[in-house]
C-alpha positions as CSV (number, residue, x, y, z in Angstrom):
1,X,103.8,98.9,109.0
2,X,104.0,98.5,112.6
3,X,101.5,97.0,115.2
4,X,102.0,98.4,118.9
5,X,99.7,96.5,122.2
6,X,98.8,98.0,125.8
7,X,98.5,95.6,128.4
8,X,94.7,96.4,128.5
9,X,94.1,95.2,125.2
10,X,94.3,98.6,122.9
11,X,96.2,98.1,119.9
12,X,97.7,100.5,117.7
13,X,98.6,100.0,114.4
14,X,100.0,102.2,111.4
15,X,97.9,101.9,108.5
16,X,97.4,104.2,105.0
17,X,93.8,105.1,104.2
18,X,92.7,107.0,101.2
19,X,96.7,107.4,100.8
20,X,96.8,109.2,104.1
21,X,99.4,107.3,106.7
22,X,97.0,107.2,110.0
23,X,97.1,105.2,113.2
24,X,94.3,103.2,114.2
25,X,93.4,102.4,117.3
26,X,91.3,99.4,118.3
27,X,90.2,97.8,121.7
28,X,89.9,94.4,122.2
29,X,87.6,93.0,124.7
30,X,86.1,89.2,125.4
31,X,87.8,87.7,122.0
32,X,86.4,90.9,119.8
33,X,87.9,93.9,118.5
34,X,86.1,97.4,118.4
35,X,87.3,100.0,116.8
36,X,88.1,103.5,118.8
37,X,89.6,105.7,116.0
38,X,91.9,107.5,113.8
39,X,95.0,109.2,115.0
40,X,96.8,112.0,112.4
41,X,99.5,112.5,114.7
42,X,101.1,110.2,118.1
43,X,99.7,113.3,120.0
44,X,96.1,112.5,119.2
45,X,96.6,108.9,121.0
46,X,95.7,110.1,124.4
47,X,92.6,111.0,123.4
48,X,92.0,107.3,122.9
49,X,93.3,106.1,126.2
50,X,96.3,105.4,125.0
51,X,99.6,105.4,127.2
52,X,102.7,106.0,125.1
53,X,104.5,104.1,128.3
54,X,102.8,100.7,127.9
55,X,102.3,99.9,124.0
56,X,104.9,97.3,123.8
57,X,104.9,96.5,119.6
58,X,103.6,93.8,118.4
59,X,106.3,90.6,117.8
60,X,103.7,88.4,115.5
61,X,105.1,91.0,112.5
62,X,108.5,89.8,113.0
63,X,108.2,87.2,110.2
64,X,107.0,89.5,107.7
């Protein structure tokens, strides 16, 4: 699974829930994270605020 960040603190990440593969997106602000939503589809991120443009992914998965 991957993990993708926006410089403003959204982060993306591709998860399966009740065997459905979703993206989650999550906000975090002052050291805690809030969750925003679910995402079917990449289309459905800019409902979120989310700018295809700036998610840069994630390196802290590279040693997986």
């Amino acid at each position: 699974m991957g993990q993708w960040r926006s410089p403003d603190g959204l982060l993306v990440e591709a998860i399966i829930l009740d065997d459905r593969p979703l993206l989650r997106v999550s906000h975090q602000v002052n050291g805690r994270t809030y969750l925003r939503g679910y995402c079917a589809t990449v289309s459905e991120l800019a409902v979120h605020g989310v700018d295809l443009a700036e998610l840069v992914e994630d390196p802290s998965l590279d040693h997986l």
